[in-house]
N, CA and C atoms as an extended XYZ file, in Angstrom:
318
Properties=species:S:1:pos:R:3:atomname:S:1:resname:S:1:resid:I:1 pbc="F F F"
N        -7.628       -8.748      -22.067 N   UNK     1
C        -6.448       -9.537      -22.334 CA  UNK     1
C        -6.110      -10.338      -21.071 C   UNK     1
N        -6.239      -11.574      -21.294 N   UNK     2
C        -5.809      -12.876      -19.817 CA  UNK     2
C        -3.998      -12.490      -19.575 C   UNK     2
N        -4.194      -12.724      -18.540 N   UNK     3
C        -2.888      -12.451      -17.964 CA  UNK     3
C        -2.905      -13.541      -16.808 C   UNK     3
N        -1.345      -13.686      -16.231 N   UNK     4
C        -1.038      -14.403      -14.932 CA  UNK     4
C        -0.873      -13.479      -14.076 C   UNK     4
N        -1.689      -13.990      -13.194 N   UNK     5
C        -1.397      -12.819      -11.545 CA  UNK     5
C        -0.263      -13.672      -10.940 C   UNK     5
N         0.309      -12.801       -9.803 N   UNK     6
C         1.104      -13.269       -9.062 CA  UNK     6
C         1.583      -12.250       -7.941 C   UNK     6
N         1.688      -12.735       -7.183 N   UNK     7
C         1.969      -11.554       -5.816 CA  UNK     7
C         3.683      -11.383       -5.657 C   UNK     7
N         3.614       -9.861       -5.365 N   UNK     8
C         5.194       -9.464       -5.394 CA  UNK     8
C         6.106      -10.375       -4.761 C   UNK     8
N         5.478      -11.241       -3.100 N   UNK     9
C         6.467      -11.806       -2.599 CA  UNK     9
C         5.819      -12.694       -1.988 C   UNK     9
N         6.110      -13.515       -1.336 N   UNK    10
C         6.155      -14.695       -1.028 CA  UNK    10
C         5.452      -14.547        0.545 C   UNK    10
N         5.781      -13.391        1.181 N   UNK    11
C         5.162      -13.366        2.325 CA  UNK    11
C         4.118      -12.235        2.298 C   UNK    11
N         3.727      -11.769        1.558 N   UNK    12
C         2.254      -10.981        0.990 CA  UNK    12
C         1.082      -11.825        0.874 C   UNK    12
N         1.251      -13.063       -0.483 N   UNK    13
C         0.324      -14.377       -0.554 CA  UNK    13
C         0.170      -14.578        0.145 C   UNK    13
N         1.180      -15.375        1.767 N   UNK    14
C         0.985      -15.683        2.890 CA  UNK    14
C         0.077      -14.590        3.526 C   UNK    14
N         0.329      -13.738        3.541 N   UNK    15
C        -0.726      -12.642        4.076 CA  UNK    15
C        -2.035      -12.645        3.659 C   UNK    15
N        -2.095      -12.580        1.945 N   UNK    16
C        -3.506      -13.358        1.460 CA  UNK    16
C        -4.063      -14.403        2.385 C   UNK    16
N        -3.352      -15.511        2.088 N   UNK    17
C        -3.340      -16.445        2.413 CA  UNK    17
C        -4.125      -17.107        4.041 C   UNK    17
N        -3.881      -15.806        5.088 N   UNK    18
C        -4.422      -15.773        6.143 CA  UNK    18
C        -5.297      -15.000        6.657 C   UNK    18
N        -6.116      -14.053        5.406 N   UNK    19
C        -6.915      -13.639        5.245 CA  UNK    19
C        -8.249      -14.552        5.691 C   UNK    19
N        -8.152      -15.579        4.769 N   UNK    20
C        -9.537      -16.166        4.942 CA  UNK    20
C        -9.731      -16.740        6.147 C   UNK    20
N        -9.214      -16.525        7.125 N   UNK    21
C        -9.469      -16.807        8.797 CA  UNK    21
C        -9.610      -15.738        9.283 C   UNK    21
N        -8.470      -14.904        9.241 N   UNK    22
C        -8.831      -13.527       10.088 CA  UNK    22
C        -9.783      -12.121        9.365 C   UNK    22
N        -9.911      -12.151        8.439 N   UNK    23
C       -11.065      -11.361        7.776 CA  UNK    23
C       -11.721      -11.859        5.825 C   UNK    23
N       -12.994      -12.882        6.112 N   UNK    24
C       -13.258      -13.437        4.867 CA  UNK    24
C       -13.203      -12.683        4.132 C   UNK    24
N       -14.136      -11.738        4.501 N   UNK    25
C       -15.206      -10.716        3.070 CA  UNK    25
C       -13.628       -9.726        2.232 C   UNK    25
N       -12.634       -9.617        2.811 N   UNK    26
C       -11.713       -9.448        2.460 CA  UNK    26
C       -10.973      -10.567        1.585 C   UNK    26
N       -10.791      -11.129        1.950 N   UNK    27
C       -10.231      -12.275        1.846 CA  UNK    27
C       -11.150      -12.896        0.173 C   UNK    27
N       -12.411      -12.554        0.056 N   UNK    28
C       -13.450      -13.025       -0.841 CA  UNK    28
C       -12.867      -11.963       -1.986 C   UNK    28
N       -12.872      -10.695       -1.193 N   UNK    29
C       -12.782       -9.309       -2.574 CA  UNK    29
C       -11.472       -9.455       -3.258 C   UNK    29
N       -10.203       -9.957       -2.530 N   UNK    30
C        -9.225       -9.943       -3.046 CA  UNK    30
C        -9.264      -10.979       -4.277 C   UNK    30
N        -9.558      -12.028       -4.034 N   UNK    31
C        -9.820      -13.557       -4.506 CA  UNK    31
C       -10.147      -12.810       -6.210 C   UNK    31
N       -11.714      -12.320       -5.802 N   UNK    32
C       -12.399      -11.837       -6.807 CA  UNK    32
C       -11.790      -10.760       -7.788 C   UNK    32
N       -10.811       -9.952       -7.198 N   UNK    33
C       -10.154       -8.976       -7.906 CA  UNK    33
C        -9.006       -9.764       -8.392 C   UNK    33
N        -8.428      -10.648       -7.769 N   UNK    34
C        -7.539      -11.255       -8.352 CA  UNK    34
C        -8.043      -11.927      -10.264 C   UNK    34
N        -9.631      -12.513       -9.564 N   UNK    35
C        -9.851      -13.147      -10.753 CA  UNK    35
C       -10.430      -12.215      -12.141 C   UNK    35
N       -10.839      -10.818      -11.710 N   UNK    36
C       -10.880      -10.377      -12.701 CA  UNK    36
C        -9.638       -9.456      -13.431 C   UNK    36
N        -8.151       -9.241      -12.628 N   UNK    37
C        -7.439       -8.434      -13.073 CA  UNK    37
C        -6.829       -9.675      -14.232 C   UNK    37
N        -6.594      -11.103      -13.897 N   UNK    38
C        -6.289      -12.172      -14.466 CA  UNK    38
C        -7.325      -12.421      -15.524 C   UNK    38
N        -8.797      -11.927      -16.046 N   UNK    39
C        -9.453      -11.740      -17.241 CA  UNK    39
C        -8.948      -10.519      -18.064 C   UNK    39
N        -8.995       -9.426      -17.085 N   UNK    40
C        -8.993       -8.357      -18.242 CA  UNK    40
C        -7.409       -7.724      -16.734 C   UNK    40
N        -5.913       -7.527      -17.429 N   UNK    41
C        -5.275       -6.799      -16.948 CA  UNK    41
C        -5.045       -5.583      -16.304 C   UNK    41
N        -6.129       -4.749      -17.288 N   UNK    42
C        -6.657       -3.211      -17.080 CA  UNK    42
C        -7.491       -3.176      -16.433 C   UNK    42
N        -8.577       -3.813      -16.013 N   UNK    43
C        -9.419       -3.487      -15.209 CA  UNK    43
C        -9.298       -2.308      -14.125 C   UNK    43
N        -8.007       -2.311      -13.649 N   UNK    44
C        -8.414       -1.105      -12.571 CA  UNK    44
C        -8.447        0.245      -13.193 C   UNK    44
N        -7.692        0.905      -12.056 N   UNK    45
C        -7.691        2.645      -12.531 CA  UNK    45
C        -5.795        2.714      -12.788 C   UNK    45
N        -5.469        2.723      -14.068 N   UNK    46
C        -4.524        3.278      -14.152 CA  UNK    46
C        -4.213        4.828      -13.300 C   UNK    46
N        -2.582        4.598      -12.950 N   UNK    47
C        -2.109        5.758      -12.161 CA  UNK    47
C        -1.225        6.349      -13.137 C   UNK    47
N        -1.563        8.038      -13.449 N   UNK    48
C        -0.148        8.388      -14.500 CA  UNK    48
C         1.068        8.340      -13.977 C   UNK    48
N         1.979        8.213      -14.747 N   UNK    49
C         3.585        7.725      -14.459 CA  UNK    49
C         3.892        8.734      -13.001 C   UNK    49
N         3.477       10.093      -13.139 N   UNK    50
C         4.724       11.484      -12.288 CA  UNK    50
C         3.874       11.188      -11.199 C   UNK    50
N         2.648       10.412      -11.007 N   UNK    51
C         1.807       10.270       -9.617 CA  UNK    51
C         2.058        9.054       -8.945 C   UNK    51
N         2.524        8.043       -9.471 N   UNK    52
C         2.670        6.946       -8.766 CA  UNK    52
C         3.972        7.411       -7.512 C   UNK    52
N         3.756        7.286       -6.690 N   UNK    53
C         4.459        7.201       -5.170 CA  UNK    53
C         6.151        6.425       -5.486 C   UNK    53
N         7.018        7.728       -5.235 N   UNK    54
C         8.232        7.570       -5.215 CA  UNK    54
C         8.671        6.182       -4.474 C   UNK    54
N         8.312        5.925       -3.442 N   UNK    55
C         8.625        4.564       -2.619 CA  UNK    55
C         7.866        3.601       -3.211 C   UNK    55
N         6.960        3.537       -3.906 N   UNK    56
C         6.790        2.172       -4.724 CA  UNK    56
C         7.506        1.796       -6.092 C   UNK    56
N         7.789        2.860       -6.622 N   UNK    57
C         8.988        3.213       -7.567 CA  UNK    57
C         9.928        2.174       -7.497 C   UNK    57
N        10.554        2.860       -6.134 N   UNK    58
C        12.002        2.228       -5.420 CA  UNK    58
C        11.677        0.911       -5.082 C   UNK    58
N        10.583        0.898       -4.663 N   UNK    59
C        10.647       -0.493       -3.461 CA  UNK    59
C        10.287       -1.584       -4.360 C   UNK    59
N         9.553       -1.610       -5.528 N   UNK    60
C         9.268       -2.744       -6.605 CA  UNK    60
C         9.773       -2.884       -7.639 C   UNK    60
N        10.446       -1.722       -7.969 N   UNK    61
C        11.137       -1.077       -9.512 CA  UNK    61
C        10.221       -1.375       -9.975 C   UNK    61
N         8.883       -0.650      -10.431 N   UNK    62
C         8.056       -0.811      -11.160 CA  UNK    62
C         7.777        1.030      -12.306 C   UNK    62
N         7.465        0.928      -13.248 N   UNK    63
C         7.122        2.134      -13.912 CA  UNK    63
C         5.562        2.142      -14.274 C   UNK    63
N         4.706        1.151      -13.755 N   UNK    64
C         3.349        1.540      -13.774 CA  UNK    64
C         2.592        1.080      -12.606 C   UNK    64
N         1.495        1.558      -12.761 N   UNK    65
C         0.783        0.794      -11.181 CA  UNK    65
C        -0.861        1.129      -11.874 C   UNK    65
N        -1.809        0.669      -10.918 N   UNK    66
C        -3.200       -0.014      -11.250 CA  UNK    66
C        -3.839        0.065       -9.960 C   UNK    66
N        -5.112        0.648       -9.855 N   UNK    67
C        -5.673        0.361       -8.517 CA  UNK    67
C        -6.995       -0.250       -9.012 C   UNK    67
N        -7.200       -1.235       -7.927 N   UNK    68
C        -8.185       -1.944       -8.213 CA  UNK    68
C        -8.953       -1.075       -6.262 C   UNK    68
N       -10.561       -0.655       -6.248 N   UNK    69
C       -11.524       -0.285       -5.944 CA  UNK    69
C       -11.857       -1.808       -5.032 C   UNK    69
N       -11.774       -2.355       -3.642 N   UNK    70
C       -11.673       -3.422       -3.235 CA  UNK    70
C       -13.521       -2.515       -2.505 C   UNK    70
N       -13.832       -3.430       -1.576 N   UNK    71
C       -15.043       -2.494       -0.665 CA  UNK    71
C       -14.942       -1.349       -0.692 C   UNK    71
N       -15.808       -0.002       -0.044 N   UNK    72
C       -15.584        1.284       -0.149 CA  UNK    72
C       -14.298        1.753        0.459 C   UNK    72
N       -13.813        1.119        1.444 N   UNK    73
C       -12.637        1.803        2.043 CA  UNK    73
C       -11.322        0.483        1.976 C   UNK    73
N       -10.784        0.241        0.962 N   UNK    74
C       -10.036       -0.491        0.840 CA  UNK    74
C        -9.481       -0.512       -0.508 C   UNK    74
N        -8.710       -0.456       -1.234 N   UNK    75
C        -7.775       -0.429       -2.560 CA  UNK    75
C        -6.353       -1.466       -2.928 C   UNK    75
N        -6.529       -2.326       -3.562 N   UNK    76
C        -5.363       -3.180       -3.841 CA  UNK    76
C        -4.853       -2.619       -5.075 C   UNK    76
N        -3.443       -2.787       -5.015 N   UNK    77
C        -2.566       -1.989       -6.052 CA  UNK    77
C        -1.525       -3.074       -6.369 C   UNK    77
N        -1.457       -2.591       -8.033 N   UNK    78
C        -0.688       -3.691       -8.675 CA  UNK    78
C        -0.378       -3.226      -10.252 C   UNK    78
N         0.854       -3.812      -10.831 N   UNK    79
C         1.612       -3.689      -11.962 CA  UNK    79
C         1.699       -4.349      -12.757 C   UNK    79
N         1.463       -4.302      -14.252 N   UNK    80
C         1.734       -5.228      -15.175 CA  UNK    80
C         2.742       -5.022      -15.630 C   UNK    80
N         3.238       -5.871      -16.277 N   UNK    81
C         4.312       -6.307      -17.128 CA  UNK    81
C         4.220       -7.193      -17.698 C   UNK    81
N         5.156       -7.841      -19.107 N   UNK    82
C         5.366       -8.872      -19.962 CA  UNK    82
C         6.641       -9.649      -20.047 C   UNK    82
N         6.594      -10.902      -19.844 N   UNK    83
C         7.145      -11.763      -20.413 CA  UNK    83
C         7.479      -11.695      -21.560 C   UNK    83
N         8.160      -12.646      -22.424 N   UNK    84
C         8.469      -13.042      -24.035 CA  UNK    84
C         6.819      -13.454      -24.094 C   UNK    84
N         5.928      -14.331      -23.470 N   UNK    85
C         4.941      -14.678      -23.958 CA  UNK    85
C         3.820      -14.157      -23.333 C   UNK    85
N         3.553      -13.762      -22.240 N   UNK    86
C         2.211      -13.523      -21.807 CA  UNK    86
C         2.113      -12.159      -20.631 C   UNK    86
N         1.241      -11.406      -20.573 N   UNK    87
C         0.864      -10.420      -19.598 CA  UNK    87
C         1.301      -11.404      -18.174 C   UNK    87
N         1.869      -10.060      -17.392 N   UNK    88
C         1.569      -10.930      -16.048 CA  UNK    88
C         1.308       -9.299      -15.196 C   UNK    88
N         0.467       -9.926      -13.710 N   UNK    89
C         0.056       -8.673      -13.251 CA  UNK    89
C         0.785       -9.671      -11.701 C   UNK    89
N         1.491       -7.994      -11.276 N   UNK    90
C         1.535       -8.782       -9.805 CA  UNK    90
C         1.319       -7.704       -8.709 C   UNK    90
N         0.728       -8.293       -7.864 N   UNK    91
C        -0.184       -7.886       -6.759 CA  UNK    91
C         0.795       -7.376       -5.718 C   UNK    91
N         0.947       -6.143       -5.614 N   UNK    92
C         1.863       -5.120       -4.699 CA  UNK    92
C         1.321       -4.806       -3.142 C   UNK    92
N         0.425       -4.678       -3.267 N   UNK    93
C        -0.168       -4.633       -1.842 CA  UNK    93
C        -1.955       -4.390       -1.556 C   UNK    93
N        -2.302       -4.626       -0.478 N   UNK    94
C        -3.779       -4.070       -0.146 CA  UNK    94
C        -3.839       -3.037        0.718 C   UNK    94
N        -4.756       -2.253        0.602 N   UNK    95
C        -4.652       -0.901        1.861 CA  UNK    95
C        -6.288       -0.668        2.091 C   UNK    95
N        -6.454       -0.459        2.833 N   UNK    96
C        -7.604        0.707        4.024 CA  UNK    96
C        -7.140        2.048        3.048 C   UNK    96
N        -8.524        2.640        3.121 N   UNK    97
C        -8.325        4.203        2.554 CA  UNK    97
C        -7.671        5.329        3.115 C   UNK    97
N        -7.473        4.857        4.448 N   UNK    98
C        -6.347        6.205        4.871 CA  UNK    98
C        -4.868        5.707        4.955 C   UNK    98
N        -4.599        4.376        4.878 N   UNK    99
C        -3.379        4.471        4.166 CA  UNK    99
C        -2.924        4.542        2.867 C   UNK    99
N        -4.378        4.640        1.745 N   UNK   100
C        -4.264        4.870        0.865 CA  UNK   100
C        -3.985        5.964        0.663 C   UNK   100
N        -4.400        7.314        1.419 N   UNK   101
C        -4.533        8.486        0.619 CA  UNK   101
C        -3.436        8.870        1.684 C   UNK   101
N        -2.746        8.428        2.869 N   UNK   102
C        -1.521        9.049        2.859 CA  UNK   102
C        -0.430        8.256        1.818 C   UNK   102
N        -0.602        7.130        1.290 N   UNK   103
C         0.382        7.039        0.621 CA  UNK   103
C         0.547        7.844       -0.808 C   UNK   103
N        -0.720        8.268       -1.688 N   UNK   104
C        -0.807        9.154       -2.593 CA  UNK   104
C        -1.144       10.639       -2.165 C   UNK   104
N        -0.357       10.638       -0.898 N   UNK   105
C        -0.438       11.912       -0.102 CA  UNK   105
C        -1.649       13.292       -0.265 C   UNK   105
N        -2.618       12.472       -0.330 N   UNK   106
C        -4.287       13.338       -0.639 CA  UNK   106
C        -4.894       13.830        0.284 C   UNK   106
């Protein structure tokens, strides 16, 4: 199901955004994950509701989350939701695997 991506804030994109100078191949994977969460919404790994991280909860008001598998040690995380007309997915953050797994405290 096509959906619109879009990044939580305005200075995250910018962060995208300056990726492709200070680290491409990053900068390439995001691009690419962007373009397939915007084909298929689901693509990542759904997180069940009681596991998603209390501070992303709070900090996005979100009730679902999605990890998308970036290189081996890297994970971008993100939420769908709907409009009246169309899926939209928006892009919450990127992480390195050990701030991944302290943030899902593993």
């Amino acid at each position: 199901m096509e959906c619109e991506v879009n990044f939580v804030s305005i200075e995250l994109k910018r962060t995208f955004e300056e990726l492709e100078k200070s680290d491409p191949r990053l900068f390439k994977e995001i691009g690419k994950a962007i373009r397939e969460i915007c084909q298929n919404s689901f693509c990542g790994r759904n997180v069940k509701k009681k596991l998603i991280p209390k501070e992303l909860k709070q900090k996005y008001n979100i009730d679902n989350l999605w990890i998308y598998n970036l290189r081996k040690d890297w994970r971008l995380l993100y939420s769908v939701g709907k409009d009246e007309i169309e899926l939209i997915a928006v892009v919450l953050d990127w992480m390195n695997h050990k701030d991944y797994e302290r943030l899902f405290k593993f």
